[in-house]
GUSE-535874 format. One record per residue (C-alpha): residue in three letters; residue number from 1; x, z, y. Coordinates in nm, 3 decimals, decimal comma, padded with zeros to 5 digits. Example, Ala and Ser with C-alpha at 12.3 -4.5 7.8 and 13.67 -1.06 7.14 Angstrom:
BEGIN
+-----+-----+---------+---------+---------+
:  aa :   i :       x :       z :       y :
+-----+-----+---------+---------+---------+
: ALA :   1 :  01,230 :  00,780 : -00,450 :
: SER :   2 :  01,367 :  00,714 : -00,106 :
+-----+-----+---------+---------+---------+
END
This chain:
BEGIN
+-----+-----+---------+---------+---------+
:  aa :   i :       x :       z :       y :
+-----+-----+---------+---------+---------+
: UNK :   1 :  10,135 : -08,780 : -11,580 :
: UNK :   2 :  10,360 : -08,479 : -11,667 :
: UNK :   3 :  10,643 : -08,388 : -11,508 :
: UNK :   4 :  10,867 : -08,482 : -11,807 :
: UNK :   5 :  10,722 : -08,838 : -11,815 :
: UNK :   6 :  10,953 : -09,106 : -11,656 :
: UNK :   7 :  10,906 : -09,239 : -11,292 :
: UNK :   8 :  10,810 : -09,595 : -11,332 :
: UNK :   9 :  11,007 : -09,860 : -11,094 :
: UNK :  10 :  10,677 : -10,051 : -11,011 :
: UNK :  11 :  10,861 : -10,309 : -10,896 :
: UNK :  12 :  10,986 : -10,460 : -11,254 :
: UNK :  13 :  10,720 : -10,274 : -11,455 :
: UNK :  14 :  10,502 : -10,459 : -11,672 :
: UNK :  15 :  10,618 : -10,751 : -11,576 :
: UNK :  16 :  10,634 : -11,072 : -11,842 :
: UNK :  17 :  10,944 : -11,355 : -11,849 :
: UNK :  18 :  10,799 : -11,573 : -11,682 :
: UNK :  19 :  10,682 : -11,324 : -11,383 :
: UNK :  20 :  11,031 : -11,161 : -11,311 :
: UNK :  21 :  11,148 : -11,548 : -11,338 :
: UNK :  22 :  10,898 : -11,658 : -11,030 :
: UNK :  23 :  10,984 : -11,284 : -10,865 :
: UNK :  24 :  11,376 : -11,347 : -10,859 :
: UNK :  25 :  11,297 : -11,695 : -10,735 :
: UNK :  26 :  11,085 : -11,591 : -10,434 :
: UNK :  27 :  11,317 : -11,274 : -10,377 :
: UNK :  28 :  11,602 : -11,501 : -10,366 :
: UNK :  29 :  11,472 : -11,748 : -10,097 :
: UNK :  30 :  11,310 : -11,422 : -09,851 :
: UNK :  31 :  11,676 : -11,283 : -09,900 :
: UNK :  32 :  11,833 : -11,628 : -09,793 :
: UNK :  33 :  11,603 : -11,662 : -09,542 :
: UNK :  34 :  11,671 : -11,306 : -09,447 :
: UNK :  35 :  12,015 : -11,341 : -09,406 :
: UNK :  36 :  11,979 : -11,701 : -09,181 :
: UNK :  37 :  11,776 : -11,458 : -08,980 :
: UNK :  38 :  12,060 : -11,196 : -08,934 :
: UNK :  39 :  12,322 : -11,470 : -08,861 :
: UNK :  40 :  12,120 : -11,648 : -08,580 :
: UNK :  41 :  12,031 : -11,356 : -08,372 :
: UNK :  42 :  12,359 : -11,190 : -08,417 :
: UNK :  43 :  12,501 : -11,035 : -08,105 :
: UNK :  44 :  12,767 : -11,265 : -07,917 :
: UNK :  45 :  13,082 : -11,100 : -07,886 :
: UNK :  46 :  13,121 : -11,095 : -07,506 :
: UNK :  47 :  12,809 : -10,883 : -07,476 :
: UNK :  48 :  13,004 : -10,628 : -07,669 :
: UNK :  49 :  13,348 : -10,646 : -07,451 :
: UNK :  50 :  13,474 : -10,323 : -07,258 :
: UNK :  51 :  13,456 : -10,642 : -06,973 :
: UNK :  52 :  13,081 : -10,676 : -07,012 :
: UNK :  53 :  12,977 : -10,289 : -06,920 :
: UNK :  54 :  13,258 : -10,287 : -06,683 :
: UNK :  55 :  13,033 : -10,576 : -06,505 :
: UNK :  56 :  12,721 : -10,390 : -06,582 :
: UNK :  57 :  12,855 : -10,094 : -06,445 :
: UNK :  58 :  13,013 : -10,216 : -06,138 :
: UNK :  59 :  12,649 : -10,443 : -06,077 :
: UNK :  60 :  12,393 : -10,274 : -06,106 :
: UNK :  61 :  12,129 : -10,479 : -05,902 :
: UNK :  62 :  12,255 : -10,795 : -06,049 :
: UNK :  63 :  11,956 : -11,050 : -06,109 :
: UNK :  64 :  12,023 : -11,037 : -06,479 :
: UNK :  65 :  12,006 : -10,690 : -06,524 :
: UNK :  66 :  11,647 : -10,687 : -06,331 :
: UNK :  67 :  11,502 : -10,948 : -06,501 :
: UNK :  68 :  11,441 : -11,004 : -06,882 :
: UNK :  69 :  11,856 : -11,033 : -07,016 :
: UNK :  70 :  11,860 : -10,690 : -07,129 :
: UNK :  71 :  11,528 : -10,685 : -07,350 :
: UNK :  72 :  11,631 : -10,999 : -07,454 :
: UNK :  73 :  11,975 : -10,848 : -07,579 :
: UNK :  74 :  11,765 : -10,541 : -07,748 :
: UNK :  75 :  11,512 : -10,793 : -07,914 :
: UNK :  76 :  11,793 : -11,016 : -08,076 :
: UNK :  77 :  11,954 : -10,713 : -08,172 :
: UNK :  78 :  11,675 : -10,552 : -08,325 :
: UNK :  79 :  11,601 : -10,890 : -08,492 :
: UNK :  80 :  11,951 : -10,897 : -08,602 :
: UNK :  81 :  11,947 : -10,522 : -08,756 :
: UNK :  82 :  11,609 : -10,609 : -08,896 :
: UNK :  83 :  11,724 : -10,929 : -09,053 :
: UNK :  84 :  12,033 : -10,703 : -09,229 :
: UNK :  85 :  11,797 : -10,469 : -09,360 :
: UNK :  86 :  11,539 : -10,730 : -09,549 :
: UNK :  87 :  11,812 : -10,963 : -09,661 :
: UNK :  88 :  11,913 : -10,570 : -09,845 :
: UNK :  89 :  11,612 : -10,517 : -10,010 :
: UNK :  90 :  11,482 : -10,835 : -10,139 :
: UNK :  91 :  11,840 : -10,841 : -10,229 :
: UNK :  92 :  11,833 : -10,501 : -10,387 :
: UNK :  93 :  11,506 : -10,624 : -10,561 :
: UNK :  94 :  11,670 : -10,903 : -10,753 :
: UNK :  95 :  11,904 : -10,684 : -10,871 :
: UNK :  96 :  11,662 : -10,500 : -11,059 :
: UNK :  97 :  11,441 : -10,803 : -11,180 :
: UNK :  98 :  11,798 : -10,945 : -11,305 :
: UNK :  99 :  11,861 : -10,614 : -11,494 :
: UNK : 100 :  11,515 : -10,569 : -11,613 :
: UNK : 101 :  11,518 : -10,941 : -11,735 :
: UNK : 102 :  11,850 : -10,889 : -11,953 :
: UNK : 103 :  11,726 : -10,568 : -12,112 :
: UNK : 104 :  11,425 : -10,691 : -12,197 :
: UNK : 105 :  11,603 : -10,961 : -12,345 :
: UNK : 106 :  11,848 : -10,724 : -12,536 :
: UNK : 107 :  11,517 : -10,547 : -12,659 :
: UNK : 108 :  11,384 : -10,892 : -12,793 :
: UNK : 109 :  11,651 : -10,924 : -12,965 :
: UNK : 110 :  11,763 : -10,592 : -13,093 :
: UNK : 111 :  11,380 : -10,636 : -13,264 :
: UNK : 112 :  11,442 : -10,931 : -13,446 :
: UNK : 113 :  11,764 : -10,818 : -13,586 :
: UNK : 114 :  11,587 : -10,516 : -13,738 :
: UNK : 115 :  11,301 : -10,731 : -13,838 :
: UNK : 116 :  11,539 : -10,955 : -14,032 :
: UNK : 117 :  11,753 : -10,643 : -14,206 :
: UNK : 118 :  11,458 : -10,459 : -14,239 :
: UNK : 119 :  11,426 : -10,504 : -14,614 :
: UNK : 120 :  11,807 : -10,422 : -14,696 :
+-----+-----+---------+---------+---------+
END
């Protein structure tokens, strides 16, 4: 490939109808579920209160603070961050299967029109 050749996106390239049809569904529903994902784990409010690391601060050898509460915080926060960022990219990914989908169409049919006035 030369350097003057066009980067491919392999993710919508050489794809038919009927796979970029069956892509968008299945990007749509990891999205969705993506986004469920992000909204169950996000952080609750009160952990995120001036109050809250006043508390921390003022107990530090409080049984919560030994035992599992703050990796449980950090997991359900990096579950929440993680959610945000696939729910982005399959979304991302649609977006581009959509596009690539309506200029293929536009192609299809930019053909036929000089198919038909191709004698005239």
């Amino acid at each position: 490939m030369s350097a003057i050749d066009p980067k491919k996106d392999w993710s919508v390239h050489g794809l038919g109808e009927r796979e970029m049809k069956a892509r968008i569904k299945s990007h749509t529903a990891m999205r969705d579920k993506a986004r469920e994902r992000m909204i169950n784990n996000e952080i609750p409010e009160a952990f995120l209160s001036p109050e809250f690391r006043m508390w921390v601060k003022n107990n530090p050898n409080a049984q919560w603070l030994k035992g599992p509460g703050p990796g449980m915080l950090i997991d359900q926060a990096e579950r929440h961050f993680d959610g945000a960022r696939r729910a982005t990219y399959h979304g991302n990914t649609v977006q581009k299967l959509k596009k690539q989908q309506q200029l293929n169409k536009q192609i299809k049919l930019r053909n036929k029109i000089k198919k038909i006035t191709r004698g005239y």
